[in-house]
N, C-alpha and C positions, 0 to 999 in steps of 0.2 A: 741441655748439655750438663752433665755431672762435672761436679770440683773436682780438683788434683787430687791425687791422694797427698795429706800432709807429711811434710818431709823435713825433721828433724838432726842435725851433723853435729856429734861431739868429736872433740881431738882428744886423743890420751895419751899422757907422759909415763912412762912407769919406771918404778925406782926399785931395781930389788934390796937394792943394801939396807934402805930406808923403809920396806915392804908398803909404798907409798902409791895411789895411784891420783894422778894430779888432771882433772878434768879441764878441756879449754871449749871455749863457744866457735872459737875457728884458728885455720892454722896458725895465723900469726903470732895466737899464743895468748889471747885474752881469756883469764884467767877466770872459770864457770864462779856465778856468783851466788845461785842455791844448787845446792846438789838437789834437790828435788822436783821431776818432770810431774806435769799436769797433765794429762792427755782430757781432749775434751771432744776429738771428732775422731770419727769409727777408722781403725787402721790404719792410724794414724805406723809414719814406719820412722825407728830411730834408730842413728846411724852411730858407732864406736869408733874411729879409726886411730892405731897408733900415729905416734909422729915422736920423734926424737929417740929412736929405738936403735944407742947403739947397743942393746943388750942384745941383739937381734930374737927378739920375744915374738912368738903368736898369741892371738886366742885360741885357746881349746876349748872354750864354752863355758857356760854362765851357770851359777846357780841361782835359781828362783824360788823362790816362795813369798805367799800369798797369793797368790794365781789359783783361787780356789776352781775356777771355772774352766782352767788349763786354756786362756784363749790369748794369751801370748806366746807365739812362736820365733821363733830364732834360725838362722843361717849365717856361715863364718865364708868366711872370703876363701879360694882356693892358696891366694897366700898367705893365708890366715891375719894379714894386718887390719880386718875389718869384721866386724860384727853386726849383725841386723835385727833389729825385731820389729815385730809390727802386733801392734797392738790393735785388739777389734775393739775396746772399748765399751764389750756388751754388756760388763755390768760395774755395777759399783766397788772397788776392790783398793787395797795397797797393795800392790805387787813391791817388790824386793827385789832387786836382778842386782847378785855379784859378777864383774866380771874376772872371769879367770885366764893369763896367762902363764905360760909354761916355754923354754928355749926351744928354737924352730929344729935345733938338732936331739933334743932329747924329746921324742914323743916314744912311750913302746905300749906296740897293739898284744894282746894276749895270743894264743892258738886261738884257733876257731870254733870255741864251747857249743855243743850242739843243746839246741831242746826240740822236743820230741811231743808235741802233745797228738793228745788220741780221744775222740770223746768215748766213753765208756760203752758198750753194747753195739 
């Protein structure tokens, strides 16, 4: 029988006035005491979810770097108040993951840029 996959939950307060983002360990509002995760087993998955949002904020997605091996992936919630990654853990790395939110009423998508590729000959 294989183990669960590990399943990490952070709360997030966010402040725009303050451009603050205040991390908790669970809803009640205990207050994260190192900002930095350890992952030590393969896919390991870690969860973001607002809570005190009267800003009414989503995620629109993370920026990443050190992920030289690109083997953290990410998915946002359809109400956008949750974010996921899961980490394969396949190699030795710092990853960096900002989270980004933006108002659930101000998103704007572009026209629909086309590309075109062609291999040559």
């Amino acid at each position: 029988m294989s183990s669960p996959t590990p399943l990490i939950q952070f709360y997030v307060s966010v402040s725009p006035e303050k451009h603050t983002y205040t991390f908790y360990t669970d809803i009640e509002g205990t207050t994260l005491a190192e900002s930095t995760l350890v992952v030590t087993e393969p896919n390991t998955v870690i969860s973001y979810t607002l809570i005190k949002n009267e800003q009414q904020l989503g995620f629109v997605g993370p920026i990443i770097s050190g992920d030289a091996d690109n083997d953290l992936t990410f998915s946002i919630s359809n109400d956008r108040q949750t974010i996921i990654f899961v980490d394969s853990d396949h190699s030795k790395e710092d990853i960096c993951m900002k989270l980004v939110t933006a108002p659930l009423n101000c998103i704007f998508v572009s026209p629909d840029p086309q590309m075109i590729n062609r291999r040559p000959g």
